[in-house]
N, C-alpha and C positions, 0 to 999 in steps of 0.2 A: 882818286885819293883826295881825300879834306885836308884842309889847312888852316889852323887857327893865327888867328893875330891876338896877340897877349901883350899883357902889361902886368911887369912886376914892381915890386917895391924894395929898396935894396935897404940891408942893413942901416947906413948915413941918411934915409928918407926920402934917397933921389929915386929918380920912377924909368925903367929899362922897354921900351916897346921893342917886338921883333915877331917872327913869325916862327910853326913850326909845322911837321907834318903828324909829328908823336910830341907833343906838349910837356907829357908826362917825360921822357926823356931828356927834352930840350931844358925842362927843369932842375932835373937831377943836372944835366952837366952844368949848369948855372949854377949851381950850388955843391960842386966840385964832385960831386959821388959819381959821376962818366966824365972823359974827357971831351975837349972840344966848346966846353962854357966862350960867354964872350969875356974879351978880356976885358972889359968895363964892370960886368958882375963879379969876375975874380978876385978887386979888389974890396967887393962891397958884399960880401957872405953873410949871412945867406939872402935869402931874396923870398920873396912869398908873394905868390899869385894874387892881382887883384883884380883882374880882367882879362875879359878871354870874348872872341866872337868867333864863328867857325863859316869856312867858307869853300864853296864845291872848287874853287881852281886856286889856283896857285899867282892868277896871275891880279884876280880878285882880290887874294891876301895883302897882295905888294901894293896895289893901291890904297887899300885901306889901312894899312901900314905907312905907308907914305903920308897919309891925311894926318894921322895921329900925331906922326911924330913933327907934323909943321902946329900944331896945338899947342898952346902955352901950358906952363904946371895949372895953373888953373880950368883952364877949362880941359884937363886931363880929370883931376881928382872930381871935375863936376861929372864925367862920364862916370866913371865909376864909382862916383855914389849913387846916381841914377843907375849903375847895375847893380848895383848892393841891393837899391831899393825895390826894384823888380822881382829878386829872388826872391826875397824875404817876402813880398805879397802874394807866391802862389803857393798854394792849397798843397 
């Protein structure tokens, strides 16, 4: 089973890392349309995906989960323009 590590953006411009095994899922309930969202997104609706890395274990995820979330907001939003940037330059 894959497990992505993601980073949202919440309504107020604060930024929510966590992992998941179904993203699409873990999103919706983020954004209240399943239950089970975190209660930190709850109060910050809706949220929109701004990074995502996918990874073969689960146990891989929670590390790099770990790293992220010791990341200052800044060198958060420089990952993810560096992912922005990379999608945008392939073909």
């Amino acid at each position: 089973m894959a497990y992505t590590v993601y980073i949202v953006e919440c309504a107020d411009g604060s930024l929510y890392t966590g992992i998941a095994a179904d993203l699409g899922r873990r999103l919706d309930a983020h954004n209240g349309l399943k239950p089970r969202g975190a209660r930190y997104t709850s109060a910050r609706r809706p949220v929109v995906l701004v990074y995502e890395a996918a990874f073969a274990t689960r146990s891989d995820a929670l590390r790099e989960e770990f790293r992220l979330k010791r990341l200052s907001r800044a060198e958060k939003l420089d990952l993810i323009a560096v992912a922005r940037a990379t999608i945008a330059q392939r073909p």
